[in-house]
C-alpha positions, -999 to +999 in steps of 0.1 A: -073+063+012-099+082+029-079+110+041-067+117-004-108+109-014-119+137+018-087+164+005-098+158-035-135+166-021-122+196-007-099+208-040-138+203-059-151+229-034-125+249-038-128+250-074-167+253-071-159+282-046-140+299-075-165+298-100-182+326-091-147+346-086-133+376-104-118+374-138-080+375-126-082+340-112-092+323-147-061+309-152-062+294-114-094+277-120-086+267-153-056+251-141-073+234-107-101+225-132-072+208-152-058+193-120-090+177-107-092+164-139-062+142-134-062+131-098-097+121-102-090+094-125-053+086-105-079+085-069-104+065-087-075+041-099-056+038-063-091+028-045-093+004-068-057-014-064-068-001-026-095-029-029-076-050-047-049-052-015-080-052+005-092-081-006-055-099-011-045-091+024-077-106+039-071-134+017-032-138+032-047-136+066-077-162+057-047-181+041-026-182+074-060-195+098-070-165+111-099-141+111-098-109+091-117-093+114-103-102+143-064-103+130-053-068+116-032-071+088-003-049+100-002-076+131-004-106+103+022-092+080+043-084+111+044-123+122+051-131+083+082-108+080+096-122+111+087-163+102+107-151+067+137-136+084+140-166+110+141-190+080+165-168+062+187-174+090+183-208+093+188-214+057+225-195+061+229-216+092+226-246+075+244-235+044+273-230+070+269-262+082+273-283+049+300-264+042+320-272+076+309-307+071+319-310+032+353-294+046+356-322+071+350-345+048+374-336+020+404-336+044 
């Protein structure tokens, strides 16, 4: 998020850079001017779902009994995924199982 707010900052300066330019690069500024135009209302509306994730990921990690700012979130999702995928498998094994035992049963 910081890296797109710091590049849109520079885009500005490049367009304030221009203003003073010759006549042959109206179309350029008029089309950067444009441009900023847009991405700063799309940059203003990722930091806020940026925020929003924030704010939701510190609550998943307050959630699973740890500290947000001692657990990163990358490490919190990472032990998530892999609780999810060992119960996933654990499901099928046990799916597998009533069905062997059903089988039995049935004969």
């Amino acid at each position: 998020m910081q890296d797109i707010v710091k590049d849109l900052e520079m885009i500005k300066q490049e367009l304030a850079a221009l203003e003073n330019d010759d006549p042959l690069s109206e179309t350029y500024r008029k089309t950067l001017k444009e441009f900023v135009g847009t991405v700063e209302t799309e940059v203003a509306s990722l930091a806020n779902l940026f925020s929003i994730a924030g704010k939701n990921a510190d609550a998943l990690v307050v959630y699973l009994g740890e500290d947000p700012a001692k657990c990163p979130f990358e490490q919190v999702t990472a032990t998530l995924l892999s609780f999810v995928r060992m119960f996933q498998k654990a499901h099928e094994e046990n799916c597998e199982q009533a069905e062997m035992e059903n089988a039995n049963l049935t004969k």
